[in-house]
N, C-alpha and C positions, 0 to 999 in steps of 0.2 A: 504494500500500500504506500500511497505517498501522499503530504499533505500537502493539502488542498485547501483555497481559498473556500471558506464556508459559508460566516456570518459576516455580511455588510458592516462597514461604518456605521451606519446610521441602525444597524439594529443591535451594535452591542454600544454606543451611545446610549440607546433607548434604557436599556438594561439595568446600565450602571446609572444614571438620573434617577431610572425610576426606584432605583435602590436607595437614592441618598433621601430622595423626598420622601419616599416611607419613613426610613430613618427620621427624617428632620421632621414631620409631622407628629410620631411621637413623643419627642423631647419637646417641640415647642405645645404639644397641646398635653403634656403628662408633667413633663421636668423644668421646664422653664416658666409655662405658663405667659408663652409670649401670644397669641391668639390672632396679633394683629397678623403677624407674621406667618399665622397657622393657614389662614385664608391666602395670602398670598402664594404660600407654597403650593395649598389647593388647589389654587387659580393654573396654577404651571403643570402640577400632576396631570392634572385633568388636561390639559395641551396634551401634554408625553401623550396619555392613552388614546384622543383622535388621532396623532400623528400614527400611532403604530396599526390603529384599525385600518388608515387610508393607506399605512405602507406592507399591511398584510393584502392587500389586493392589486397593490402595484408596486412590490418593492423586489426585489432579486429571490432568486429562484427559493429557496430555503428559510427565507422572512414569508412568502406568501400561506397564507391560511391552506388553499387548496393542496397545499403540496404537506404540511402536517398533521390537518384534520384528517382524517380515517373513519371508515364506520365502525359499528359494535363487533363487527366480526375479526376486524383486524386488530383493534384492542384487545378481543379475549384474547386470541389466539399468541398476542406479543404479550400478556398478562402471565401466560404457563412458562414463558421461557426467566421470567428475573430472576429465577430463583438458582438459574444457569449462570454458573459464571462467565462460560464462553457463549451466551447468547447473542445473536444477531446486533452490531453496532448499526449503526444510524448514520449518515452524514449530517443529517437536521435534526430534528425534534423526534423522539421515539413517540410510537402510536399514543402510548400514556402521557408524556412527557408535553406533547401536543396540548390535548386538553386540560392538561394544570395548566398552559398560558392561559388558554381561553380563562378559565376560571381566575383567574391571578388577577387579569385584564378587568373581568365584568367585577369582582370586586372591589378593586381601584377604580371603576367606572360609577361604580356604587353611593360610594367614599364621599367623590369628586361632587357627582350631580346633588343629592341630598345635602351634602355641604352647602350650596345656593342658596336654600330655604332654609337654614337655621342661622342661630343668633347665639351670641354669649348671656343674654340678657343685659349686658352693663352697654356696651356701646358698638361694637365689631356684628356687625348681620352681613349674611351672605346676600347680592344681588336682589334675591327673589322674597324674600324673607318678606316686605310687603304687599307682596300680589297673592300670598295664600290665606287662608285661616290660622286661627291657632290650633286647630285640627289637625292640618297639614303641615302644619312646624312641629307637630308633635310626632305625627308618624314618619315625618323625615328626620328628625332627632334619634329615632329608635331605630330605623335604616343604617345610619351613620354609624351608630357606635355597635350594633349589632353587625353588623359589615364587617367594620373594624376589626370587632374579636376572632369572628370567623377568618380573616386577610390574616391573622399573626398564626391564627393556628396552618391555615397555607403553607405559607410561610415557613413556619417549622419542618411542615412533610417535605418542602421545595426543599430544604438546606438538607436534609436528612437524607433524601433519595440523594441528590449531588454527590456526601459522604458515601452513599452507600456503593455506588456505580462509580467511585474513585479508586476506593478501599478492596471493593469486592470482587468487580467486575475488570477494574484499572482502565477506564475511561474516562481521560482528561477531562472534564467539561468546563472546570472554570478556565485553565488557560487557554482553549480554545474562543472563550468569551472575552478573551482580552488580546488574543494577535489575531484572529477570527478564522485561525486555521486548525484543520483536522485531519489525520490520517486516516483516507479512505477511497476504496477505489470508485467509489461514485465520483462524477464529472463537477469541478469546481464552479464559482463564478466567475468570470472575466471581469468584471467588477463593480463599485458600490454604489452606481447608478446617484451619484454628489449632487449634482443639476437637480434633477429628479424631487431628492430628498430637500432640497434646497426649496425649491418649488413647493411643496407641501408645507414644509416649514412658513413660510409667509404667507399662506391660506388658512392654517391654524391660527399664525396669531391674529391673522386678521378676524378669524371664525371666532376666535374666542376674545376679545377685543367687541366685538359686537356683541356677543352674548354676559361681558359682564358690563359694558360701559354706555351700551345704546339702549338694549332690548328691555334692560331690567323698567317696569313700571317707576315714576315716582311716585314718593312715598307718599300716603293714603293723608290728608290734614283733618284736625278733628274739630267739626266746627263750635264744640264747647270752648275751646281755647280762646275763642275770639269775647264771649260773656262771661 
């Protein structure tokens, strides 16, 4: 076998951001108690995960969804060999491996959106936080941190399997995640498609630029305030 360009620039970019702003989401809404800050990072997560949905449908061979999603039959089937140590390696995403993005994704998706409609109650609200009920800020309140808990326990299984399929199996995955090369004789990329990535990048922020600084209603006035 010989390595092979695997993972894109812009998808182990994705990777390692969307690692720090989990991180920093934490500490600023657990440790620090910065909030202002909490939302700003939000504001950018939630960037990262359109970026990677629009660069799962148009980004290089091995970033695209089509090429890791599988159906139920090719999961079991790659489900009976982990416990092989010399099972079947991957160029991309293993049949399982596949679907922890998805899941990873729509959780951080989760996180992001419901973050919109909540508030600290002292002064920091998300964009939308005036255009619902307190109905609706309460079941987006219970989305978010419910999210949350489930994203850490992910999270865990995600570091764990990594460990496990380093240790057990002896399948680099994080170095591979960091020069974006792997040993295998499936067919490489030719390359990380910059332009491309570059191009979505200034439709995001423009995307989400609209959706926190135009879209949001103003806020609701109460006409008691005025007697």
């Amino acid at each position: 076998m010989q390595k092979r360009l695997i993972w894109d620039i812009p998808t182990r970019l994705f990777h390692w951001l969307l690692v720090a702003c989990i991180l920093a989401q934490y500490l600023t809404a657990e440790v620090l108690d910065a909030i202002d800050w909490h939302f700003k990072i939000g504001y950018f997560t939630l960037g990262l995960i359109l970026f990677r949905l629009l660069w799962g449908f148009t980004g290089t061979t091995y970033a695209r969804f089509s090429q890791f999603l599988t159906g139920p039959g090719k999961v079991l089937a790659y489900s009976k060999t982990i416990a092989h140590s010399h099972s079947p390696d991957h160029a991309g995403h293993n049949p399982l491996g596949g679907w922890m993005v998805m899941v990873l994704l729509l959780l951080v998706a989760l996180q992001g959106i419901s973050g919109l409609f909540i508030g600290d109650d002292i002064i920091n609200n998300g964009p939308y936080y005036d255009a619902v009920s307190q109905a609706t800020r309460d079941t987006m309140n219970t989305i978010h941190h419910t999210a949350f808990n489930i994203l850490l326990a992910a999270i865990a299984l995600h570091v764990a399997a990594v460990v496990f399929y380093t240790r057990y199996k002896k399948q680099l995955l994080v170095p591979a995640m960091l020069h974006g090369k792997k040993a295998t004789n499936e067919p490489g990329i030719s390359s990380s498609r910059l332009l491309l990535a570059l191009t979505l990048v200034i439709i995001v922020i423009a995307t989400m630029y609209y959706v926190i600084e135009i879209a949001p209603p103003a806020p609701a006035v109460d006409a008691d305030m005025y007697y």
